[in-house]
C-alpha positions, 0 to 999 in steps of 0.5 A: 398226372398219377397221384399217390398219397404217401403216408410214412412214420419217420424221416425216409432215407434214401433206400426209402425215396429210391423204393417208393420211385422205382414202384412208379418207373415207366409210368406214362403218366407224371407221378406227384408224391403227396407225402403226410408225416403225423406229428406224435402227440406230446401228452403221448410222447411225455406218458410213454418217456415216464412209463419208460422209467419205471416209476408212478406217473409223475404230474406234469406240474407245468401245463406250458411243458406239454406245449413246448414238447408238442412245439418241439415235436411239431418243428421236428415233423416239419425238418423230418417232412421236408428232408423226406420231399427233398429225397423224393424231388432229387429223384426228379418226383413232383412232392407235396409235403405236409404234417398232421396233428389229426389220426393218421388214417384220418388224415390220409383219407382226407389227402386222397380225397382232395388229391385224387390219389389213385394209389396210397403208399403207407411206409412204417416201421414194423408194428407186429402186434398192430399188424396181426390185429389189424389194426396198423395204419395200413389195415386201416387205411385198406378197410376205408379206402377205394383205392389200392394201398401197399405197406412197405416197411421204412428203411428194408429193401423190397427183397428182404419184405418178401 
């Protein structure tokens, strides 16, 4: 069995899940997906929607706001998971799926940890100030690691990465 620990930032479509599968064709070995979404955190989704806005930051008089907006969020990670697993297994791959409410890069250091990944895929959206700071969850997730790991952007085709 090759294990690969696939951390990705949204929901994958199907140029993603066709990608990420065709890395692994003519393996000998039968490739297992371990697929980790990171559900954003609410207080963060909440501060950044007002900021959005324009004006001073607005109290959140109700402290039950910030848990049906993580709940929310939460609920959608797990639909946004899973839709990416079921891309993976139509494409005959073995997939494991979870969310994590913990750093992403903590997260993944622990999945590969406890899979044996050999190798980690992390799929995200572009993130250019991030990137040239290093401080991206790839760049991380390389300083940390022992394992090789590959950065592709969601929803590109490998030609125009390049």
């Amino acid at each position: 069995m090759y294990d690969v620990a696939l951390l990705v930032e949204h929901r994958m479509e199907d140029l993603d899940a066709d990608q990420v599968v065709a890395l692994h064709e003519g393996l000998d070995d039968t490739v297992r997906y371990h697929l980790l979404l990171p559900v954003p955190s609410s207080a963060a989704m909440l501060a950044s929607s007002l900021g959005a806005l324009g004006g001073a930051p607005v109290p959140i008089t109700e402290p039950d706001t910030v848990i049906e907006v993580q709940d929310d969020l939460r609920e959608a990670a797990r639909a946004d998971v899973e839709a990416s697993a079921e891309l993976l297994r139509a494409r005959g791959a073995q997939v494991s799926a979870a969310v994590t409410e913990d750093d992403a890069v903590t997260a993944l250091e622990e999945l590969v940890s406890s899979t044996g990944s050999a190798e980690v895929i992390v799929l995200t959206e572009p993130h250019l100030l991030q990137e040239l700071l290093r401080l991206d969850w790839a760049s991380r997730a390389q300083r940390h690691l022992d394992v090789p790991t590959l950065h592709l952007l969601e929803h590109v085709p490998f030609a125009a990465q390049a």
